[in-house]
C-alpha positions as CSV (number, residue, x, y, z in Angstrom):
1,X,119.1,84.8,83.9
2,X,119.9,81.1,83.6
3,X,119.0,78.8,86.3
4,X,116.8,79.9,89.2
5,X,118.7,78.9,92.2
6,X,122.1,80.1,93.2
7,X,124.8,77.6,93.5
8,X,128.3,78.6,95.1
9,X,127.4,81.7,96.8
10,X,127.5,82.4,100.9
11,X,123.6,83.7,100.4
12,X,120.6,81.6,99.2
13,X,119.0,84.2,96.8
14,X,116.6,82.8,93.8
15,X,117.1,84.4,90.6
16,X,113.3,84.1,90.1
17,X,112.6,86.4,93.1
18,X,115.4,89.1,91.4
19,X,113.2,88.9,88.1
20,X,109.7,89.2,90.0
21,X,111.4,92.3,92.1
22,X,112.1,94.0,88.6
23,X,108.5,93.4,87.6
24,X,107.2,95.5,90.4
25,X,109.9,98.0,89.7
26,X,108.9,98.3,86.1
27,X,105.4,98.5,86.6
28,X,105.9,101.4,89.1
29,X,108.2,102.8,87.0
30,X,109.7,106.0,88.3
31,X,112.4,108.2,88.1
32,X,116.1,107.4,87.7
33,X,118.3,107.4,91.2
34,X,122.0,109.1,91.3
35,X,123.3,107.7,88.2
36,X,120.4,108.4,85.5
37,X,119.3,105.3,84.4
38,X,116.0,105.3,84.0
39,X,114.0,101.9,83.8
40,X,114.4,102.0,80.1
41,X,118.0,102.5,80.4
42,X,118.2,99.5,82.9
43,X,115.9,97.5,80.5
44,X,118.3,97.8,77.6
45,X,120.9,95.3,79.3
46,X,118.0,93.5,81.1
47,X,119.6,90.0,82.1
48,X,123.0,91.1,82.7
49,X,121.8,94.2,84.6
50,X,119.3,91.6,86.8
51,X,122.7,89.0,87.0
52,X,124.9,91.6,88.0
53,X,122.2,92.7,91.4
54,X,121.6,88.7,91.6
55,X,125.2,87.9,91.8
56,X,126.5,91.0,94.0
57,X,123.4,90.2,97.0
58,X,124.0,86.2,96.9
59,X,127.7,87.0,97.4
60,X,127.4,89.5,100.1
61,X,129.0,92.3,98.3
62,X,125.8,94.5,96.9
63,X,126.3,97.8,98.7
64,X,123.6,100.1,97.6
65,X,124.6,103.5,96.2
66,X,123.4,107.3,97.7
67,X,119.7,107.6,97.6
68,X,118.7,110.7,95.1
69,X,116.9,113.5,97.5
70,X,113.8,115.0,96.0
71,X,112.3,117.6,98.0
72,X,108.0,117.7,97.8
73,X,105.6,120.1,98.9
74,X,103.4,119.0,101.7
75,X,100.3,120.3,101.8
76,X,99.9,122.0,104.9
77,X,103.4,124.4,103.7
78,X,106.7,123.4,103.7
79,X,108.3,120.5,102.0
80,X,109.2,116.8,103.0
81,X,112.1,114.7,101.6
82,X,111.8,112.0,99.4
83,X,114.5,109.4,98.5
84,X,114.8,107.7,95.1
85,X,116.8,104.7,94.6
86,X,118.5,103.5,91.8
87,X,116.3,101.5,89.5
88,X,118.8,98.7,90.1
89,X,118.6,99.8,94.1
90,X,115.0,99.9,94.0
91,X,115.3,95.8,92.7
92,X,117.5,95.0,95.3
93,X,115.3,96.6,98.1
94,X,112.2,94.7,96.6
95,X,113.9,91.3,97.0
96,X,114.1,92.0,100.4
97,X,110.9,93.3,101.0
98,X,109.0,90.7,99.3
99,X,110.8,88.3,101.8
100,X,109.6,90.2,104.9
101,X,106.6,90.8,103.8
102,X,105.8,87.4,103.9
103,X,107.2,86.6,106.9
104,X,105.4,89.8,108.9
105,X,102.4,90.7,107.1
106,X,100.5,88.1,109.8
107,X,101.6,89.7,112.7
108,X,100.1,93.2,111.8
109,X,97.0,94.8,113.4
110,X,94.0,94.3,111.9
111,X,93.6,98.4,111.7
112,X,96.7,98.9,109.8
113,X,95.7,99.6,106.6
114,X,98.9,101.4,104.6
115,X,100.4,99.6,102.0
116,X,99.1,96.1,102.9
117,X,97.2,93.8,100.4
118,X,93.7,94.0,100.7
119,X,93.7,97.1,102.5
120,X,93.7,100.6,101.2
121,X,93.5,104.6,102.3
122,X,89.8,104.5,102.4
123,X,88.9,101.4,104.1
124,X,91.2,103.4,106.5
125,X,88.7,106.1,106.2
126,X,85.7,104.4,106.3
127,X,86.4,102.6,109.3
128,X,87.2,106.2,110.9
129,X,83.8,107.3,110.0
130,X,82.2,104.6,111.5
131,X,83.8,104.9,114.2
132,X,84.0,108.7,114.9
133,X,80.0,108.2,114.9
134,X,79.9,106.0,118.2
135,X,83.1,107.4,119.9
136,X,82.6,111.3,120.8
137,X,85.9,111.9,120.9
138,X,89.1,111.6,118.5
139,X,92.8,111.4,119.0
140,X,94.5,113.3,116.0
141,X,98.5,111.8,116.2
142,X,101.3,113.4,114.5
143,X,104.5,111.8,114.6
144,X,107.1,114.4,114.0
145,X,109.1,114.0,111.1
146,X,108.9,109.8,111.6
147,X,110.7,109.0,108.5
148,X,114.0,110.9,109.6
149,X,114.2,109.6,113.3
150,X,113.5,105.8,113.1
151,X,115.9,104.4,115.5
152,X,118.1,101.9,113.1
153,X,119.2,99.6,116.0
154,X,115.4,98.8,117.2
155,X,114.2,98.8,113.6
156,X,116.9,95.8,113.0
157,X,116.5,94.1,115.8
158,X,112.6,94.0,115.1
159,X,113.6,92.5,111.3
160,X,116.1,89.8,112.8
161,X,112.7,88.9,114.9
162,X,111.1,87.7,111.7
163,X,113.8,86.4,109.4
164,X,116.8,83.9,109.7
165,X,118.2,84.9,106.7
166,X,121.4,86.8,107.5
167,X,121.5,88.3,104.0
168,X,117.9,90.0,105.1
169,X,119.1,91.5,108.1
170,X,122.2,92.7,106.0
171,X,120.8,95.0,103.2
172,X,118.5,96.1,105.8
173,X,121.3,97.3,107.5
174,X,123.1,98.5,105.0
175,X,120.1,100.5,103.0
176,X,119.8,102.4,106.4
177,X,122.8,103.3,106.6
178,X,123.1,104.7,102.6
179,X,124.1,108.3,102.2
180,X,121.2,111.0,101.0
181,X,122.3,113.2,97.6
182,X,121.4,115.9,98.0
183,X,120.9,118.1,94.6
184,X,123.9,119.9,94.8
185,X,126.0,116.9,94.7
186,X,126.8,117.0,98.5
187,X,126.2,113.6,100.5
188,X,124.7,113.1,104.0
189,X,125.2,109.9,106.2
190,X,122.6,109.1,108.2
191,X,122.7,107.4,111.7
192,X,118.9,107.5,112.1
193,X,115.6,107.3,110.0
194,X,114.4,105.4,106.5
195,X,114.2,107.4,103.3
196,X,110.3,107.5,102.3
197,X,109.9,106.8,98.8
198,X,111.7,103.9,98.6
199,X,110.8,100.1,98.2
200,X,111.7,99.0,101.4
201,X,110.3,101.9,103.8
202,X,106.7,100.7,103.5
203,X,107.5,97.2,105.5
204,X,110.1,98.7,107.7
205,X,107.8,101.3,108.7
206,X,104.6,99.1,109.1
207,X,107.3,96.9,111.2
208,X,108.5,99.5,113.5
209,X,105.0,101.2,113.9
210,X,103.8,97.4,114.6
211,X,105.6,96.9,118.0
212,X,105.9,100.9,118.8
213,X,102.7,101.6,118.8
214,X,100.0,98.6,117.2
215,X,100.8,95.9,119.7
216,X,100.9,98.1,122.9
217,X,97.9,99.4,122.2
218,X,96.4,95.9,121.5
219,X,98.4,94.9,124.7
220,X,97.4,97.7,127.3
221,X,94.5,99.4,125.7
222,X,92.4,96.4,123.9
223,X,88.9,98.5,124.2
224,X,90.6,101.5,122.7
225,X,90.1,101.6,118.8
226,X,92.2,103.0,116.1
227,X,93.5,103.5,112.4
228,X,96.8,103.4,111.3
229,X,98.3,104.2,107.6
230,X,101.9,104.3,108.1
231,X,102.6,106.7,110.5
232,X,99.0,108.5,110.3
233,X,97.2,107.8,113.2
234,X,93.8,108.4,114.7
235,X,92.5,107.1,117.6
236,X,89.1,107.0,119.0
237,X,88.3,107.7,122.8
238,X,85.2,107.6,124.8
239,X,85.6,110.8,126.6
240,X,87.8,113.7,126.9
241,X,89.2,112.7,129.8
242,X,90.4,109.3,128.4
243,X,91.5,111.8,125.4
244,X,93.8,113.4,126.8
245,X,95.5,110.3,129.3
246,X,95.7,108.5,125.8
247,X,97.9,111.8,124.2
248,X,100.4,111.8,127.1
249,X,101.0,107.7,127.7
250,X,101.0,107.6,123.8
251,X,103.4,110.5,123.9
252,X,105.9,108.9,126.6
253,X,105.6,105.2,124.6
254,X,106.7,106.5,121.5
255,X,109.3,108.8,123.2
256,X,110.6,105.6,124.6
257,X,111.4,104.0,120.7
258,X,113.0,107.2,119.7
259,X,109.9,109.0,118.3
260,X,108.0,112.1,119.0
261,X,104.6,113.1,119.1
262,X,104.4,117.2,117.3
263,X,103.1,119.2,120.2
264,X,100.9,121.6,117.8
265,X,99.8,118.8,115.2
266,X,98.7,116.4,117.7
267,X,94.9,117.4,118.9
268,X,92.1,116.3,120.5
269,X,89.2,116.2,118.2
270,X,85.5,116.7,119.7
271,X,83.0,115.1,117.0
272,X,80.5,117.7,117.4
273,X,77.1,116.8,115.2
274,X,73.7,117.5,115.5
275,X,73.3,115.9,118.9
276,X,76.4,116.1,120.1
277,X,76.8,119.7,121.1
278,X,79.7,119.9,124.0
279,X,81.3,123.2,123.3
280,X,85.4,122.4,122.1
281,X,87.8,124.5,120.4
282,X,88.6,121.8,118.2
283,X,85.8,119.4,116.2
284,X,87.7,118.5,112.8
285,X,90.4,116.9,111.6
286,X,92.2,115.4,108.5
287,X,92.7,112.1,107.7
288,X,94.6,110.7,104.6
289,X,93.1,113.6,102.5
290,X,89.6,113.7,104.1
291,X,88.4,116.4,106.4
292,X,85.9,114.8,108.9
293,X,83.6,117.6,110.3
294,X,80.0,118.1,110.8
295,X,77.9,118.1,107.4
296,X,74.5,118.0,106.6
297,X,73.2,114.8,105.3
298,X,69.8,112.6,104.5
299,X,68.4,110.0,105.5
300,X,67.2,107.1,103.7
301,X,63.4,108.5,104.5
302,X,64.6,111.8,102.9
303,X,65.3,114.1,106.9
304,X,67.9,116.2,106.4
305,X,70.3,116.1,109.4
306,X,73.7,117.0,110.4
307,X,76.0,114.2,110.5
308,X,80.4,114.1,111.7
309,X,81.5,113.3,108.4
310,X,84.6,113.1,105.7
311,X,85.2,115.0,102.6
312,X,87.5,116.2,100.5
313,X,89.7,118.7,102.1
314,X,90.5,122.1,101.5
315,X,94.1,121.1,100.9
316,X,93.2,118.7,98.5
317,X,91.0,120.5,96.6
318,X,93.3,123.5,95.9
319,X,96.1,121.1,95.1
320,X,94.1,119.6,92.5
321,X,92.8,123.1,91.7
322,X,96.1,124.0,90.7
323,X,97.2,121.0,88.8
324,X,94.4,121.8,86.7
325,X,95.3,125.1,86.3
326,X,98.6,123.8,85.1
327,X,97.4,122.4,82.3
328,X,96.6,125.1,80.4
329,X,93.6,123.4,78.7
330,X,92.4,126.5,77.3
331,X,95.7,127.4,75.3
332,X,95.8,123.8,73.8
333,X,93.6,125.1,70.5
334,X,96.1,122.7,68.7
335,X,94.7,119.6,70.1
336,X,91.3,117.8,69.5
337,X,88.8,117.2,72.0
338,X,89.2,113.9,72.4
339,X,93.3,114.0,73.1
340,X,92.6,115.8,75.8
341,X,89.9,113.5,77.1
342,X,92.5,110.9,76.8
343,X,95.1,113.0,78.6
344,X,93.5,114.1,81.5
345,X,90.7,111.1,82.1
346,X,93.6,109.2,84.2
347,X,94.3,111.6,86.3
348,X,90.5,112.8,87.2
349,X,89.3,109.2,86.9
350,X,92.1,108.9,90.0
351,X,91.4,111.9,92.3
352,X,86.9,111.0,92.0
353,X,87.7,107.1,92.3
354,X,89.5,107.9,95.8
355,X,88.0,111.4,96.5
356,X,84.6,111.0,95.8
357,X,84.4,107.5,97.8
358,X,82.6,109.4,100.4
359,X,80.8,112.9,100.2
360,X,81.2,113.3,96.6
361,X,79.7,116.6,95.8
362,X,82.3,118.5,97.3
363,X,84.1,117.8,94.0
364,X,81.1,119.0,92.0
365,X,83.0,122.5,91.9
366,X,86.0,121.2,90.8
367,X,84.3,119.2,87.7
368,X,82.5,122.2,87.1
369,X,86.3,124.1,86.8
370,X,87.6,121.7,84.6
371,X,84.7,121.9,81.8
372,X,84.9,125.7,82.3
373,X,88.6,125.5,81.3
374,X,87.1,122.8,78.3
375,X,84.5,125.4,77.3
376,X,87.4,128.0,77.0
377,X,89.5,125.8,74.7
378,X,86.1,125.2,72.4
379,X,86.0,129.7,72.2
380,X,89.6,129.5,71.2
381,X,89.6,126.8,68.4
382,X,86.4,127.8,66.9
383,X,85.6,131.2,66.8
384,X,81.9,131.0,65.5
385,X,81.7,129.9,69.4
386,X,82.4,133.0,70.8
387,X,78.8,133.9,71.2
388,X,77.6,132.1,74.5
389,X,74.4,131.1,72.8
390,X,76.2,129.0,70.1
391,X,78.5,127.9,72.7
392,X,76.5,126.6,75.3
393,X,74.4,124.7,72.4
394,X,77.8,123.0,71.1
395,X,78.3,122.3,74.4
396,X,75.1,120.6,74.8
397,X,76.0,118.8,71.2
398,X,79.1,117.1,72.1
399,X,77.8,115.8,75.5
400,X,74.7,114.0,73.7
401,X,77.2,112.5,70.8
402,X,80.0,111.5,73.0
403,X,78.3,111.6,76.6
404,X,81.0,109.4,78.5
405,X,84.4,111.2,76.3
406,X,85.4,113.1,80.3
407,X,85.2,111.2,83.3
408,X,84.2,113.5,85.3
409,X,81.3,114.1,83.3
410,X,79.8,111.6,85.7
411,X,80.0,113.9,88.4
412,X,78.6,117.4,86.4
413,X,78.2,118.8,82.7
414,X,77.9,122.5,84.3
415,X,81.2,124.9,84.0
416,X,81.0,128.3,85.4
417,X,79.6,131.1,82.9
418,X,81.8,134.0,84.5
419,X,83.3,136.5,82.4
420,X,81.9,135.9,78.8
């Protein structure tokens, strides 16, 4: 792209922070915004495409295009809205946020965890554990739909509080503002909220969550721990009492910043375990893909006792149940063992590297499904298998040869014998 600095133009924008921005985009890769162009497409003009988003922002006149809607299943039912830039959108947007990342990522509450560096989903859920065994009693927040009613005057006011870059506070206003495409072609203007999905919502959330909800409760409620991912919250109280004040003086702050708290999502959450034994309706909740409930554990001397801990949950489980499914292992007689240890390995290694941080045999059933669906392939390639005696000993064969070929193998070797 020629020299680094810009020269001549109204905004101070480095050309080497445009070509570190693409970086990130490429190694996220993704799919292709409004127009189509994939990152591959982009890549095939590479410097003029990165001088063209270079030029346009130090000149004041990039105006980002419609953001592509994509509508995802949540797990609970329904579906939630993502947004996909443009890959040369999605460059733009990281310039920014790289800038205000820097510039904020200091400020933020030592119990924010979501896309910070250094912080992850389950130190979030290991502090909750820790924590849900010395408080009694939880606060379960759910901030109804947060990404689609962000107040776009507060959240820029709270940006031009950490830059003095008037090109900053410009794209941020402008991205806000950028019309949803939806997929029949139609466009929607928005006047409120942050697409999720794109590369700028992570900062601008962690931002606006910062001052709506981080530092008052820092500032009025100091004792009062918490965990925040984005806008997933739980909050630890002492008593039921303090419980429920917490749910309606949380519920009025955040109605004050243009938020709202859903009245059936948001619970109070009794850790019920084998000492604690207070009768309440309800004594589980989900956190970031964990259900925290009571379950039976051991201690280091070998007692068995019952413990308020996190595991997989039930939503998780049958979402992965069915990707699985999906795959159709079994019908893939044209493939060799080891392609499909190479095809799946990434994905499993990913769901037991994050779900089986903490209670790890609830996944032992889903391991066990996935070699089940691996000893149906082996009956369908080689038919002198068909015979569960010869099976089970090939079985037994490839395992001693190639012991580490599945990741999850680490986890169990056993499939389910039903319907030979």
């Amino acid at each position: 792209m020629g020299e680094m600095e810009s020269t001549g133009k109204p905004f101070e924008i480095s050309k080497w922070a445009v070509q570190e921005a693409y970086r990130k985009v490429a190694a996220n890769k993704g799919a292709a915004g409004v127009d189509g162009v994939s990152v591959a497409d982009f890549e095939k003009d590479l410097k003029g495409n990165l001088y063209k988003i270079w030029n346009r922002m130090s000149s004041g006149s990039y105006f980002p295009p419609p953001v592509k809607a994509v509508a995802i299943p949540k797990s609970g039912g329904g579906t939630r809205t993502l947004g996909v830039p443009t890959v040369a959108d999605r460059v733009a947007q990281t310039v920014v946020a790289s800038h205000l990342e820097a510039r904020v990522e200091g400020i933020f509450h030592r119990d924010s965890y979501g896309y910070r560096p250094g912080r992850s989903a389950l130190d979030a859920v290991g502090a909750c554990r820790r924590r849900c065994w010395k408080s009694d009693w939880v606060l379960d927040l759910d901030i109804q739909k947060f990404f689609d009613t962000v107040d776009h005057d507060l959240m820029v006011k709270a940006v031009r509080a950490h830059t003095d870059q008037q090109w900053v506070v410009l794209y941020v206003t402008r991205w806000l503002q950028a019309p949803i495409q939806h997929s029949d072609g139609t466009t929607e203007q928005r006047t409120r909220g942050t697409p999720q999905g794109s590369a700028l919502s992570p900062v601008l959330a962690n931002l606006f969550l910062h001052y709506a909800f981080d530092a008052w409760m820092a500032r009025d409620y100091p004792a009062v721990t918490f965990e925040r991912y984005v806008d997933d919250i739980v909050v630890h109280c002492a008593s039921q009492e303090q419980a429920t004040r917490l749910r309606a003086q949380i519920g009025d702050r955040l109605d004050s910043v243009g938020l709202t708290l859903h009245p059936d999502k948001t619970r109070i959450v009794y850790c019920k375990d084998g000492k604690r034994q207070q009768n309440h309706p309800v004594t589980r909740f989900t956190f970031l893909g964990y259900e925290f409930r009571a379950r039976k554990a051991r201690s280091k001397r070998g007692r068995t006792f019952t413990s308020f801990l996190p595991a997989v949950s039930k939503d998780a489980v049958k979402a992965m149940t069915q990707e699985v499914r999906r795959w159709s292992i079994h019908q893939r007689s044209n493939r060799h063992l080891g392609e499909i240890a190479r095809w799946i390995n990434p994905i499993v290694r990913g769901w037991l590297n994050y779900y089986g941080a903490f209670y790890r045999s609830e996944l032992f059933a889903l391991c066990a499904r996935i070699n089940t669906y691996l000893v149906r392939w082996a009956r369908k390639k080689y038919r002198r298998l068909r015979a569960f005696k010869r099976l089970h000993e090939w079985w037994k064969n490839v395992q001693a040869i190639a012991p580490r070929l599945f990741y999850h193998w680490s986890y169990t070797r056993d499939f389910l014998p039903a319907g030979w």
